[in-house]
C-alpha positions as CSV (number, residue, x, y, z in Angstrom):
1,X,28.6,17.0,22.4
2,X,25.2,16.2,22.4
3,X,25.5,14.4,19.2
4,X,28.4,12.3,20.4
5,X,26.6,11.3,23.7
6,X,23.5,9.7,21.0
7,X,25.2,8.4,18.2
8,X,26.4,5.0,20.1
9,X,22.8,4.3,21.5
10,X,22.1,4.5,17.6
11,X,24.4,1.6,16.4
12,X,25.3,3.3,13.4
13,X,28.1,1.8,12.3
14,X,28.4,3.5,9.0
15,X,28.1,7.1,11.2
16,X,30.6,5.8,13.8
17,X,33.2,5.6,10.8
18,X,32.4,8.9,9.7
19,X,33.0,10.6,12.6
20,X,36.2,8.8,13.4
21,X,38.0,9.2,10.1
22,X,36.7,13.0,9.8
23,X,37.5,14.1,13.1
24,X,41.0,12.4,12.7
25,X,41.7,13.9,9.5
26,X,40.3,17.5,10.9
27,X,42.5,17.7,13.7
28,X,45.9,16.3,11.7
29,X,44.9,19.3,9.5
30,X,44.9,21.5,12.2
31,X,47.7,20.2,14.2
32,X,49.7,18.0,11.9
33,X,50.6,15.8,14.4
34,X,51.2,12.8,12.0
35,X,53.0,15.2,9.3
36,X,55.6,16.1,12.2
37,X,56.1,12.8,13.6
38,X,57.1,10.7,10.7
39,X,59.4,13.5,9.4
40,X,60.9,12.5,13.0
41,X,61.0,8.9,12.2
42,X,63.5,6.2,10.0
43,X,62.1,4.0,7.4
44,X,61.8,0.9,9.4
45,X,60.0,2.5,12.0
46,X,57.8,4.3,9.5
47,X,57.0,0.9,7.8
48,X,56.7,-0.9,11.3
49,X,53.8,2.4,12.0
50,X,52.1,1.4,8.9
51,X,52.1,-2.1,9.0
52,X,50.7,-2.0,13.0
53,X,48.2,0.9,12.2
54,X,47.3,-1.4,9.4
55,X,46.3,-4.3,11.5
56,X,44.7,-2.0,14.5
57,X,42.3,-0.9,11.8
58,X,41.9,-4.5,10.4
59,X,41.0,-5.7,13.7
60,X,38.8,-3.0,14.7
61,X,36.5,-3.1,11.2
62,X,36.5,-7.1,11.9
63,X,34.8,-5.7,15.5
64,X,32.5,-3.2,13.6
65,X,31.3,-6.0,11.3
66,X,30.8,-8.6,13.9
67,X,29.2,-6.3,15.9
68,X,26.1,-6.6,13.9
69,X,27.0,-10.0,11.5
70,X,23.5,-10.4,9.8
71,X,23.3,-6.6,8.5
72,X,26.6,-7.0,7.6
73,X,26.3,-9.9,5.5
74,X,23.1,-8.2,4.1
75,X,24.7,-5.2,2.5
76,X,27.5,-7.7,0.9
77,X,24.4,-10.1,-0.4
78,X,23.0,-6.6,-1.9
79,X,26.3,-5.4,-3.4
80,X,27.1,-8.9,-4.9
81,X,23.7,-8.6,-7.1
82,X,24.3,-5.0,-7.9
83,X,27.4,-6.3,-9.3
84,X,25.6,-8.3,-11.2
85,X,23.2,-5.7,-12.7
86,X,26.7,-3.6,-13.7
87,X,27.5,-6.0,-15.4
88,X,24.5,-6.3,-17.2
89,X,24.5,-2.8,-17.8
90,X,28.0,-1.6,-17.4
91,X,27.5,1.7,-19.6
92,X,24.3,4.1,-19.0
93,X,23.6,1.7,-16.0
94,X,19.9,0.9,-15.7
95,X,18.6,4.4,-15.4
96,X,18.2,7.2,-12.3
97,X,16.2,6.1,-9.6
98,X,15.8,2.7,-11.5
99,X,17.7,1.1,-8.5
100,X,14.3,-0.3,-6.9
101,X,13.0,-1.7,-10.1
102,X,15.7,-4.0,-11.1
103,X,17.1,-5.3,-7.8
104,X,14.6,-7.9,-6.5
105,X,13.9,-8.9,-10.5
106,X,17.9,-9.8,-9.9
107,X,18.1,-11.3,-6.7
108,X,14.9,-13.6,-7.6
109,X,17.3,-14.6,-11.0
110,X,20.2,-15.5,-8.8
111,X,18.1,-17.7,-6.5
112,X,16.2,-19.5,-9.0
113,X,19.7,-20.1,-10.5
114,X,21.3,-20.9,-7.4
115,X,19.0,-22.2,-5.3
116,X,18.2,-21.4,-1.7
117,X,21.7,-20.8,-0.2
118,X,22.6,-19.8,3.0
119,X,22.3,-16.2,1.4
120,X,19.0,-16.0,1.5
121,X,19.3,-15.7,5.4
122,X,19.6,-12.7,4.8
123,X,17.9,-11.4,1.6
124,X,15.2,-9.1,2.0
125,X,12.9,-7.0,-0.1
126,X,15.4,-4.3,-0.9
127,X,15.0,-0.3,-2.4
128,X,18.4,0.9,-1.6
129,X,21.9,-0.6,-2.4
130,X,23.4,0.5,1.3
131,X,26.2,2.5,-0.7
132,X,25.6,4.8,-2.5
133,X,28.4,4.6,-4.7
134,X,27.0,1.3,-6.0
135,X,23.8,2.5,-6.6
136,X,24.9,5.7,-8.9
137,X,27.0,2.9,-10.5
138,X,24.0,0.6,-11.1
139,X,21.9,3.2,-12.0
140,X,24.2,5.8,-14.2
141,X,26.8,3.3,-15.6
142,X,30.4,4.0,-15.8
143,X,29.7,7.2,-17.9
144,X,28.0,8.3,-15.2
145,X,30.6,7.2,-12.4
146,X,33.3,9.0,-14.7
147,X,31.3,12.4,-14.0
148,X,30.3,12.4,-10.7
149,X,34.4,11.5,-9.6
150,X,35.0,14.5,-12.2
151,X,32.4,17.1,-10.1
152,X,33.9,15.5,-6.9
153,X,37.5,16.5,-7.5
154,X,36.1,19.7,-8.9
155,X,34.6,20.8,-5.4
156,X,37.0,19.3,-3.5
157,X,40.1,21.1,-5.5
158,X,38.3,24.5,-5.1
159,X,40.9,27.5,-4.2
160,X,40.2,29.5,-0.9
161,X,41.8,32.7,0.3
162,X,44.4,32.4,3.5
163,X,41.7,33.1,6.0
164,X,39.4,31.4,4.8
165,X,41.3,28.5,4.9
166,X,40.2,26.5,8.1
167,X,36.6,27.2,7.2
168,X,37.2,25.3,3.6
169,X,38.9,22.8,5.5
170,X,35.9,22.4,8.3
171,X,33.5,22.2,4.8
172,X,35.1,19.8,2.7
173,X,35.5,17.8,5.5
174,X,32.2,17.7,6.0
175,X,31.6,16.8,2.8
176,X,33.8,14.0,3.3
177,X,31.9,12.7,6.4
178,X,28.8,12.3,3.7
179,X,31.0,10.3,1.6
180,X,32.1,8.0,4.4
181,X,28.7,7.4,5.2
182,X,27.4,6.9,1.8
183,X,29.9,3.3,1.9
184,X,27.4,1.7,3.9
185,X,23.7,3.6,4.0
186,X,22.1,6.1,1.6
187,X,22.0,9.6,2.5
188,X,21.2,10.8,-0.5
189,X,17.6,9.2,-0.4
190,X,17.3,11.4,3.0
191,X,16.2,15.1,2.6
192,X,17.9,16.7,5.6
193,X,20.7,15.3,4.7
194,X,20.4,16.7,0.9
195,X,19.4,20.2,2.6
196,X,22.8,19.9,4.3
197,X,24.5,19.0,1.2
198,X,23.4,21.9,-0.6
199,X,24.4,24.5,2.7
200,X,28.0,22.7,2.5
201,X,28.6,23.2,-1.4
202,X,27.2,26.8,-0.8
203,X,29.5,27.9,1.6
204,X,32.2,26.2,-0.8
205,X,31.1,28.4,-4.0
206,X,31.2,31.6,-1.5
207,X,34.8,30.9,0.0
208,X,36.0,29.8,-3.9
209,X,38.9,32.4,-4.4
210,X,38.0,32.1,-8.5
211,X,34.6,33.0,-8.8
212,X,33.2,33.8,-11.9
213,X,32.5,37.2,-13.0
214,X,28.8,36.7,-14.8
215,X,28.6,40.5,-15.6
216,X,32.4,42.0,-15.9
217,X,32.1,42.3,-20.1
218,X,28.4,44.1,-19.9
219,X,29.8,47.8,-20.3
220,X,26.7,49.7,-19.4
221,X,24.9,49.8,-15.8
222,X,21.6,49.5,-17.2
223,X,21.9,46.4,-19.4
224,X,23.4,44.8,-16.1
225,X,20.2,46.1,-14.0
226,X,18.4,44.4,-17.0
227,X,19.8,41.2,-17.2
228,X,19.6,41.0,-13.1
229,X,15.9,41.9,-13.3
230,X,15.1,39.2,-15.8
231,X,17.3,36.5,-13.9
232,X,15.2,37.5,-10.4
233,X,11.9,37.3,-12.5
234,X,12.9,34.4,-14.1
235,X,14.0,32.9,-10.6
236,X,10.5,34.3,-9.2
237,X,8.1,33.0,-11.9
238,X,9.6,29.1,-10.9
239,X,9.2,29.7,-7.5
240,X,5.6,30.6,-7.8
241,X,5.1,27.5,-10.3
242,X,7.0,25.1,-8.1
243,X,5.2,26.1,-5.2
244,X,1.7,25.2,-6.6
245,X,3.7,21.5,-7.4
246,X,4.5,21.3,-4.6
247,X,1.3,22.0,-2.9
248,X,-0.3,19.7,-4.7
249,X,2.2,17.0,-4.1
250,X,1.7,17.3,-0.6
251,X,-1.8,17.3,-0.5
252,X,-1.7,14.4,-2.6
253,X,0.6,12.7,0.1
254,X,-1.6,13.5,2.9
255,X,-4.5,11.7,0.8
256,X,-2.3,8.5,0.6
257,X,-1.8,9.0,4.4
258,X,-5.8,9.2,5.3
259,X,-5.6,6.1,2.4
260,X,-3.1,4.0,4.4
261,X,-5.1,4.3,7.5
262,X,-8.4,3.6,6.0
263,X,-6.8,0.4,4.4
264,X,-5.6,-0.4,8.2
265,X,-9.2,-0.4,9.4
266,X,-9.7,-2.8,6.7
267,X,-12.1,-0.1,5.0
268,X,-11.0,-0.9,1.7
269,X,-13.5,1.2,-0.5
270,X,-12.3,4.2,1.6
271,X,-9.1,3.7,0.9
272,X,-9.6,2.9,-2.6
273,X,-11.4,6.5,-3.1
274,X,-8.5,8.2,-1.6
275,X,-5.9,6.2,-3.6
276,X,-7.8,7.2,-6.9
277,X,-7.8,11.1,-5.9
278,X,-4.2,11.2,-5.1
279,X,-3.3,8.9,-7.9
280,X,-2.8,11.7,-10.8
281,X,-0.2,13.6,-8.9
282,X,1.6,10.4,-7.5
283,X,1.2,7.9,-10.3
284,X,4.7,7.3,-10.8
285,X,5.4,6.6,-6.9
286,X,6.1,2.6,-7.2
287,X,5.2,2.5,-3.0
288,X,2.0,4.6,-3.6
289,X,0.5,2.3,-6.7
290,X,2.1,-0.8,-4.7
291,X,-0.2,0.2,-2.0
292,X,-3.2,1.2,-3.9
293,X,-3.1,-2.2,-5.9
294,X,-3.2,-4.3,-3.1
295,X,-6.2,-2.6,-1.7
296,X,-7.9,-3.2,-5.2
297,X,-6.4,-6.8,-5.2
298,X,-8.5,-7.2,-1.3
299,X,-11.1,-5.4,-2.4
300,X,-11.8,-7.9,-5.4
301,X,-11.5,-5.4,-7.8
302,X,-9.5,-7.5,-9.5
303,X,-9.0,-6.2,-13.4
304,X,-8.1,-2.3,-11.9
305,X,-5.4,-4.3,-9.4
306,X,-3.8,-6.1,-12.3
307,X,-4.1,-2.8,-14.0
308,X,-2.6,-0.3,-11.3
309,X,0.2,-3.4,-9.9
310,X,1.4,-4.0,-13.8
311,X,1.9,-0.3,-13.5
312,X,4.0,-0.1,-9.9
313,X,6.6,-2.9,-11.3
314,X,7.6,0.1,-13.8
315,X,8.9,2.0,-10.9
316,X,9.3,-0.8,-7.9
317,X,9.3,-4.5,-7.4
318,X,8.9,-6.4,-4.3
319,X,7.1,-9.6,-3.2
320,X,4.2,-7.8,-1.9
321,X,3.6,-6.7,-5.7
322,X,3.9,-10.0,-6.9
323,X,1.8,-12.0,-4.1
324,X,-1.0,-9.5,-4.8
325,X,-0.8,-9.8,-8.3
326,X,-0.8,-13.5,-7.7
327,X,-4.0,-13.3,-5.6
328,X,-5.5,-11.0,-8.6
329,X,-4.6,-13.2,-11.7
330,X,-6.0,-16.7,-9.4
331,X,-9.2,-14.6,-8.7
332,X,-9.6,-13.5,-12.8
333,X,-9.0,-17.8,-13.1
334,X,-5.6,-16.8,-14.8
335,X,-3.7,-19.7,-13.1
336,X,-0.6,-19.6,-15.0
337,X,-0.2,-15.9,-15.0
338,X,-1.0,-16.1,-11.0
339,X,1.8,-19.3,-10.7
340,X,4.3,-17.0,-12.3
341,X,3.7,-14.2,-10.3
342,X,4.1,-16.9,-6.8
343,X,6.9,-18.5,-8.2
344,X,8.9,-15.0,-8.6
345,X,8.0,-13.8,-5.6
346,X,9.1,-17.3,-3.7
347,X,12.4,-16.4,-5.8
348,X,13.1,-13.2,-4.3
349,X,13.6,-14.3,-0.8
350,X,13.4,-17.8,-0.9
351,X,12.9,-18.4,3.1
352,X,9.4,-16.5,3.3
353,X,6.3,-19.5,3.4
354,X,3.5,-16.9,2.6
355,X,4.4,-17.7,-1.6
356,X,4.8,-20.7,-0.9
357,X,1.5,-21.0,1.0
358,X,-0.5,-19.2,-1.7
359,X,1.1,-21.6,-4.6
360,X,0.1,-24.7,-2.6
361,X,-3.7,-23.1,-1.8
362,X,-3.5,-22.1,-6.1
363,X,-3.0,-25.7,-7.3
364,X,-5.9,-26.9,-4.8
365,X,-8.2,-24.6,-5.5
366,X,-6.9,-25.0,-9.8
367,X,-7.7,-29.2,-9.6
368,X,-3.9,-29.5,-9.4
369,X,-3.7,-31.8,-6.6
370,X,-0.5,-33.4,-7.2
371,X,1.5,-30.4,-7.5
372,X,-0.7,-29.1,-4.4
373,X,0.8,-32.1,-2.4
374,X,3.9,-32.1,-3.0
375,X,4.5,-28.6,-2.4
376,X,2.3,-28.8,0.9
377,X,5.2,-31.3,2.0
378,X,8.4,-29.0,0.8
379,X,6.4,-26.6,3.2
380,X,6.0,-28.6,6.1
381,X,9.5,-29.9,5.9
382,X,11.1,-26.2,5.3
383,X,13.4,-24.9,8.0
384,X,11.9,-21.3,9.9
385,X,13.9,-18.4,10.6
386,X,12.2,-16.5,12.5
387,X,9.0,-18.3,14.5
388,X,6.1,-17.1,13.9
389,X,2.3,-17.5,14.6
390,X,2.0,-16.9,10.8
391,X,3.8,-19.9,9.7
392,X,2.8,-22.1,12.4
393,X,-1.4,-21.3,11.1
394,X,0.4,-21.9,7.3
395,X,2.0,-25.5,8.9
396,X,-1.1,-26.4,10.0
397,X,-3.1,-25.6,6.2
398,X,-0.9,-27.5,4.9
399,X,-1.5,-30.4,7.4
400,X,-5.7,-30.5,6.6
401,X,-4.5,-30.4,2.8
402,X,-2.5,-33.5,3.1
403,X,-5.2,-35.1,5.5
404,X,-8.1,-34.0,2.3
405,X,-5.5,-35.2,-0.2
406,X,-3.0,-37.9,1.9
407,X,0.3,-38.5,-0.1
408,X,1.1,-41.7,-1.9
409,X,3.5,-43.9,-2.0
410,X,5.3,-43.0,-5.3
411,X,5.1,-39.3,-4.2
């Protein structure tokens, strides 16, 4: 009840949907209300039910996506280019967890191809697809699509004994509440939920009526005593060694924590320290190197941010990568590498200034005072989404650049 009374102050439209369709389809399981009253009805009135329930549920999705338009139109922008890295990669998929490395790479193709359209209202930098069904798609193929509907009929077709029976029903419908809500967020990137995942399928294999007899050909007490005591040493010897991971893991993330808030203080060198001891254990985390290179890239240490940043694009892109990287290459005097770099990240979401700013301030500070101009105009005539001190400060750089370098006539 408690539960019920938060969830509308949360907005959650994807856990709105959830409960609704679970807790209908719990309670016609229970009751089968539905089942009863259409063995009661005609065919015209049982297509006239359909065809009004139909509409009800049109109307009221049309509500749910109004209700929030521009997050809405978001997760369709995001599924549109994931549908567009399938079908680059419509077999093996780009690779697990791979998601966050391809998407913004495709969303800057689409609007360099495209252009800025009214899309990129609502582009963003982006690490999850918003449905997870996507994602696994992007990321696994249609191999690995093919398997996961396999397991999922698998678990959900698992026998239970008669009494037993409403507590299978109360599981697999909880289950099912997951997958409803994995159609517009991503649970499966949030660990509680995971935890709860596990629990669920546990109770499942304990209520399966056809469970599988590991020891019932071993004839003799003591090999099964044997084979038990090797399985819970075995079990015990991966606890230990995971443990001391995992410890180390965490420490590691603590570091990045003391790291983050050093960097915050504008302590770079600090930070920098910290970032380098937690680095082995967390050197394929694409936010942790992101981070750690654009402390480098402030800090002036220009070669190791080049170094560490080329790195994080192996495991994440976003424009904060590429800006920094930018700022790197322009400080190393690598001006086409550091154009590049602006240019994609300008791409990616196409309404920010801040690329656009750092492109016009490269071609100044380059001798390129044409291209400086002209882009230093495209700024100052560029619509704002959201009003900013930011972009008014970047309006008014681009103002003194114009004043020290006035347009032309043929420009």
């Amino acid at each position: 009840m408690s539960i019920i009374i938060v969830i509308p102050a949360t907005q959650s439209r994807a856990s709105w949907l959830a409960i609704i369709i679970t807790s209908f389809f719990i309670f016609e399981l229970r009751y089968q209300i539905i089942k009863k009253k259409l063995k009661q009805l005609t065919k015209v009135k049982k297509t006239f039910l359909i065809i009004t329930t139909s509409l009800i549920i049109a109307l009221a999705l049309s509500g749910v996506y109004n209700l929030k338009k521009g997050s809405s139109d978001g997760r369709l922008f995001i599924w549109k280019i994931s549908t567009k890295i399938i079908k680059d990669n419509p077999v093996f998929g780009v690779g697990f967890d791979r998601f966050k490395v391809y998407y913004m790479n495709a969303q800057a193709h689409y609007f360099a191809e495209m252009g800025e359209t009214a899309e990129a209202l609502v582009a963003d930098n982006t690490y999850y697809a918003f449905n997870e069904f996507i994602q696994f798609i992007t990321e696994n193929g249609i191999v690995g699509f093919i398997l996961l509907i396999v397991i999922l009929y698998l678990i959900l077709n698992t026998s239970t004994k008669k009494e037993n029976k409403c507590l299978n029903n109360i599981v697999k419908t909880s289950l099912l509440s997951i997958c409803v809500f994995a159609f517009f967020s991503y649970p499966m990137q949030i660990l509680p939920i995971k935890l709860v995942i596990v629990v669920l399928l546990a109770i499942l294999s304990s209520l399966n009526s056809e469970k599988i007899q590991l020891f019932k050909n071993i004839k003799t007490n003591f090999s099964k005593l044997l084979i038990k005591a090797i399985a819970v040493a075995g079990c015990l010897g991966i606890t230990i060694i995971s443990f001391k991971y995992i410890n180390k893991v965490n420490a590691s993330f603590k570091t990045w924590k003391y790291a983050l808030e050093s960097y915050q203080y504008g302590d770079y060198e600090s930070a920098i320290q910290e970032y380098e001891s937690a680095y082995p254990q967390l050197k394929s985390n694409g936010e942790f190197l992101m981070n750690y290179g654009k402390a480098l890239s402030l800090y002036k240490n220009d070669k190791k941010a080049v170094e560490i940043l080329e790195q994080a694009k192996k495991h994440l892109n976003t424009t904060i990568i590429e800006t920094a990287l930018g700022d790197s290459y322009k400080n190393l005097e690598e001006y086409n590498k550091a154009e590049i770099a602006y240019k994609h990240a300008e791409n990616m979401i196409p309404v920010r200034f801040y690329p656009l700013y750092l492109q016009a301030k490269l071609y100044e500070e380059s001798g390129q005072n044409e291209k400086a101009k002209v882009l230093a105009k495209k700024i100052l005539n560029k619509k704002v989404k959201i009003p900013s001190t930011a972009i008014e400060e970047i309006k008014a750089a681009m103002k003194k650049l114009l004043i020290k370098k006035p347009l032309t006539k043929n420009d």
